[in-house]
C-alpha beads as a LAMMPS data file, in Angstrom:
LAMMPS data file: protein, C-alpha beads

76 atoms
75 bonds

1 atom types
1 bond types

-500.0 500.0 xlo xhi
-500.0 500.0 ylo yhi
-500.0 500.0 zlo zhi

Masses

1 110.0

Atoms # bond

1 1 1 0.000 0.000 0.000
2 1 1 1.385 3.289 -0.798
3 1 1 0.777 7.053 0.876
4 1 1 0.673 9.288 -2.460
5 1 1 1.095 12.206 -0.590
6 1 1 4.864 11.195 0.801
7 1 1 5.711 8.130 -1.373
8 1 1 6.450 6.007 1.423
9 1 1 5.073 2.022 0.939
10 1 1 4.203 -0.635 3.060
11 1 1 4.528 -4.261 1.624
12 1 1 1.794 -7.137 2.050
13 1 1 1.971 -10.995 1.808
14 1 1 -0.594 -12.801 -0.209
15 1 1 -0.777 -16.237 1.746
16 1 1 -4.039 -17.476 -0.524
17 1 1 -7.024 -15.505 0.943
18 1 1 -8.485 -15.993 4.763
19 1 1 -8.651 -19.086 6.066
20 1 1 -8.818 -20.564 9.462
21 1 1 -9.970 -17.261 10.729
22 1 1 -6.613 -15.810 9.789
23 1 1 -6.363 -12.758 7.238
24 1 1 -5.151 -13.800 3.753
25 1 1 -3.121 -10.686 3.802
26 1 1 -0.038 -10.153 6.113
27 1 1 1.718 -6.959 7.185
28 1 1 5.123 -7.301 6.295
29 1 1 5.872 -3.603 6.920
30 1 1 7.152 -0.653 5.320
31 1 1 9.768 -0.962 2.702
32 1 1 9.848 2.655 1.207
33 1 1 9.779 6.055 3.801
34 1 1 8.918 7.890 0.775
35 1 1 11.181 10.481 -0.990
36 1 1 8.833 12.301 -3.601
37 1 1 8.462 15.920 -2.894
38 1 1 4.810 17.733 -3.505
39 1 1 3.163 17.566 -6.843
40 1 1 5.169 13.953 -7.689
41 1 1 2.588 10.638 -8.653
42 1 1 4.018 7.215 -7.085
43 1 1 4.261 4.417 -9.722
44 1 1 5.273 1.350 -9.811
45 1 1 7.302 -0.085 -13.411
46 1 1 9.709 -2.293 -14.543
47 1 1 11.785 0.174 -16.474
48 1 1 15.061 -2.501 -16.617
49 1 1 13.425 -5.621 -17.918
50 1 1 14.415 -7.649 -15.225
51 1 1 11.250 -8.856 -14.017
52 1 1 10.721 -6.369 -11.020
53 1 1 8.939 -3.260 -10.485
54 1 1 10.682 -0.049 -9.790
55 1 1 10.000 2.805 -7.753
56 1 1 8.784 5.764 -10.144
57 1 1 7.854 9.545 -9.038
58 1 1 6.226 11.318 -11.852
59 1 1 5.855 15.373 -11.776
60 1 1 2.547 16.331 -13.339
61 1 1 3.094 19.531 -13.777
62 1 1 7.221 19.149 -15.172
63 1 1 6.844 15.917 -16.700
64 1 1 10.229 14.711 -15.084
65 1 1 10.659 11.126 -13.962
66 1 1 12.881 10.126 -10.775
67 1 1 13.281 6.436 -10.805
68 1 1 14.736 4.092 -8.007
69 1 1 15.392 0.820 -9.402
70 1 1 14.661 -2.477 -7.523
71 1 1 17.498 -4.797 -7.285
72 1 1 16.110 -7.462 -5.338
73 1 1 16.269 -6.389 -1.861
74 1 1 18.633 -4.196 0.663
75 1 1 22.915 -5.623 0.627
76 1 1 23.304 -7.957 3.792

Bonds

1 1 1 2
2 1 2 3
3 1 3 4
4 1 4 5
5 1 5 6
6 1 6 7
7 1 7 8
8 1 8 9
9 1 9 10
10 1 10 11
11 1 11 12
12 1 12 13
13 1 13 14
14 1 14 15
15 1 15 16
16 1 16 17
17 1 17 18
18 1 18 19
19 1 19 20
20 1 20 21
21 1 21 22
22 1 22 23
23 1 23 24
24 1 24 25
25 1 25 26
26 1 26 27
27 1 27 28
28 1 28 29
29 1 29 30
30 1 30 31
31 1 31 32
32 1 32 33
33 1 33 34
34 1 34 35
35 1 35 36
36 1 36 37
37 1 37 38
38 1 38 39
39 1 39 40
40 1 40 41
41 1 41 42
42 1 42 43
43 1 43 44
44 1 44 45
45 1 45 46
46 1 46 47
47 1 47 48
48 1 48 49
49 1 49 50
50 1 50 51
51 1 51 52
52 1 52 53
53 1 53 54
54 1 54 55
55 1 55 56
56 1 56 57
57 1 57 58
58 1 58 59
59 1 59 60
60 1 60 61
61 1 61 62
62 1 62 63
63 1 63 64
64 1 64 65
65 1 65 66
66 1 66 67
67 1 67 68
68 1 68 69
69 1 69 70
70 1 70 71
71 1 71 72
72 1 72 73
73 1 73 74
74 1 74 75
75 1 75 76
């Protein structure tokens, strides 16, 4: 789920829908504190090819593009 107003993004887990009386979502939590400044759109592409979406910020009013790209996860 992302805040458009800061950028920031919180990641959930499909685990299949609710069963057992569990929720078929999970709260993993946030993976993004959010960087766009006012007036930037939050998108989510994969501008490299490489199977995985990348974090976009779009000015409306510009038309500039910021992208982050997604290299599979933080360094260890």
């Amino acid at each position: 789920m992302a805040d458009a107003s800061s950028g920031s993004v919180e990641a959930w887990l499909n685990r299949g829908g609710d069963q057992d009386g569990k929720p078929g979502w999970e709260l993993r939590g946030q993976i993004a504190s959010g960087v766009l400044p006012d007036g930037h759109v939050l998108e989510f592409a994969d501008i490299d090819g490489d199977g995985r979406d990348d974090y976009l910020g779009y000015d409306q009013e510009s038309g500039s593009l910021q992208a982050w790209i997604n290299n599979g996860g933080d360094p260890a």
